[in-house]
Steps between C-alpha positions, in 0.01 A plus 500: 500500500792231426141244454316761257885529289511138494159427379548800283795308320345183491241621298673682268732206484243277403388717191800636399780260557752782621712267723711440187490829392610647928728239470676591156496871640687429805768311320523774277569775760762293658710466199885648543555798356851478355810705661535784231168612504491846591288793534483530065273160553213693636452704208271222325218552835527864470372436158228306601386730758517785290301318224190419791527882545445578137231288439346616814549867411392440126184337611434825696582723219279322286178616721523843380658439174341595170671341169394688240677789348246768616465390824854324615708867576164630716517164697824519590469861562166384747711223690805736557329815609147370638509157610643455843838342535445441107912704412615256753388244345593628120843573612572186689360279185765766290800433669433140581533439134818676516679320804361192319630510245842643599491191772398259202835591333757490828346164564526377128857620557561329827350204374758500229808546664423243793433260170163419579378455219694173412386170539269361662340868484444566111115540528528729817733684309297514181132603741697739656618695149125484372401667827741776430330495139164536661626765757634741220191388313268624803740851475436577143137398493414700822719835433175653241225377712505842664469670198679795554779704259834283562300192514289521177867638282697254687245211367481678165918503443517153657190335295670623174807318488369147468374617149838473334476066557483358157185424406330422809629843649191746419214210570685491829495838592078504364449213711683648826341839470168425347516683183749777309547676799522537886117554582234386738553175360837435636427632812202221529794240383754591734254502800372181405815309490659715788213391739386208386758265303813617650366426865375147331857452386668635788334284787562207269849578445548570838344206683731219288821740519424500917432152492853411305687704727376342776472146366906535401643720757746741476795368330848459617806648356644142387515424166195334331620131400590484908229365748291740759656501791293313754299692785743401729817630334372811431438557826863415583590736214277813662197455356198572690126425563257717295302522772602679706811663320424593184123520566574816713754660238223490236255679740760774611554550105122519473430732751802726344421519155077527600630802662685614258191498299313660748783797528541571153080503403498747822752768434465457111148389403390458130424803318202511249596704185332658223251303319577342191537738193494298143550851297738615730883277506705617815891510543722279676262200460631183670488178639453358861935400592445160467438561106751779430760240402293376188380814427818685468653197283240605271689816454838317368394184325198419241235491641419173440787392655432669791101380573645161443802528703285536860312124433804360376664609829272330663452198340914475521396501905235244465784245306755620684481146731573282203733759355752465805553162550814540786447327749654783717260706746765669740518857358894494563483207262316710222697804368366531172201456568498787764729664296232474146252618790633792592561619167152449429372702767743774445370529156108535621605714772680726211187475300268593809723768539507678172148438499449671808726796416393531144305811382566673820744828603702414838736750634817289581740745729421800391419444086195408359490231284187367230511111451398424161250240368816238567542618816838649405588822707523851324659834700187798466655821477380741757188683330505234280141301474589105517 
């Protein structure tokens, strides 16, 4: 067997030229993982794991999938109530968008307090933000595809705002919807780019943001004008192998969050609502969470202040490398910068928050209360309609 493996090699060898390549592998897996890496570091192969599953999933759904606005609600209908294992595999494609995109954000975040995203790291830093573009791009363009009530509103609100831009702000909205309003046409524009350019974008992306992070390492908490600490002395200092030490944290964390996945499309699978009504608007239309911030800003500033506020947030990420030029990586070292942070999270978390509670009646100990448009709460008397 050991002569067959050997010849095996050889020939492949000979073709291929992969001694480099084993060889630049191996080196790469023994690289010292410095001392404050913790369990927050597996976050970024979570993310990959969960994006193999969506692709996998998507290609699946796409079997049985009919994009076209008579036919897209009766397909999904077909693939959640006929095809076997077919809700299984529509819920865990559902909720992996979610946990991706709610792990996309906690390791944006961890990424930014550990200072990661200072030199030598700027283009990691900068892939990694236009991933998280990509990822929320893959959430709006995917949430009408199944053509249901919530979807086709939620598109509807959503696709109008962009027409306050200057100028270029109704050819826009034509362009992204394919005419004056949400139709068949959009809904053969959003699968398009949802299962075709995205992925295109995506693997590309992803392949030079895994290659950076593995050409550079995981970077220490000294400042940036010091050198990296030599193998050696981070050993000394704690650090470890990543193979077999951090190797085996990043599977635990992906066997945790796969069955997380797993749990949640179990005991609450995706439902399929009513088909999409044009002459018929209901109540209470919103968002997926990861867009409630934006859209309830909508709500308290122009609105062309708010449909440009969400890119410029993100291009503010994207600079934010050659905006912070301290040397300093140590979080300890960094108050206002954790501090501006914070605030900054706070204040989407508010947004979210109003978003989420807006137009709805909660009863808070005892008293029912209305939140208003703002998301501001208002007591109901009892009898009282809200």
């Amino acid at each position: 067997m050991s002569k067959v493996r050997a010849a095996l090699w050889q020939w492949l060898d000979q073709r291929f030229h992969l001694g480099p390549l084993v060889d630049a592998l191996q080196q790469n897996l023994r690289k010292m993982v410095p001392p404050h890496v913790n369990w927050l570091f597996t976050l970024g192969s979570m993310l990959a794991v969960l994006l193999v599953v969506q692709l996998g999933t998507g290609v699946l759904l796409m079997v049985y999938y009919k994009s076209s606005s008579a036919q897209a609600h009766h397909s999904i209908e077909h693939l959640s109530y006929e095809v076997p294992l077919g809700w299984f595999m529509r819920s865990l494609h559902a909720w992996g968008s979610h946990l991706i995109v709610g792990l996309a954000l906690l390791h944006l975040m961890r990424v930014y307090v550990y200072g990661g995203y200072k030199k030598p790291r700027e283009l990691t830093w900068a892939t990694g933000v236009l991933l998280l573009a990509l990822l929320l791009g893959f959430g709006f363009t995917g949430y009408l595809l199944p053509w249901d009530q919530v979807a086709y509103w939620a598109t509807v609100v959503v696709t109008q705002a962009p027409a306050s831009i200057p100028w270029a702000g109704p050819w826009m909205r034509e362009f992204m919807i394919g005419g004056a309003e949400v139709a068949d046409a959009t809904l053969g524009r959003f699968y398009v780019v949802h299962v075709i350019l995205l992925p295109l974008l995506l693997l590309g992306l992803m392949g030079l943001h895994l290659l950076l992070v593995r050409r550079l390492g995981i970077s220490t908490l000294g400042r940036t004008d010091e050198p990296t600490p030599d193998p050696e002395v981070l050993r000394q200092q704690g650090g470890h192998a990543f193979v077999p030490y951090h190797l085996l944290k990043d599977l635990s964390a992906i066997c945790a969050v796969l069955g997380l996945l797993c749990t949640l499309s179990l005991l609450w699978p995706s439902q399929v609502g009513e088909p999409a009504d044009p002459l018929h608007t209901p109540t209470g239309i919103k968002p997926d969470w990861y867009f409630l911030p934006a859209y309830q800003l909508l709500k308290y500033v122009p609105e062309v202040v708010g449909v440009l506020a969400a890119p410029l947030f993100l291009l503010a990420l994207l600079l934010l490398p050659f905006l912070d030029r301290s040397p300093e990586r140590h979080p300890g070292r960094r108050p206002r910068a954790l501090l501006a942070a914070a605030l900054v999270g706070v204040f989407l978390v508010l947004l979210g928050g109003l978003g989420h509670l807006s137009e709805t009646s909660r009863t808070i100990l005892g008293k029912t209360y209305h939140f208003d448009i703002l998301g501001w709460p208002h007591q109901v008397a009892p009898g009282e309609a809200p």
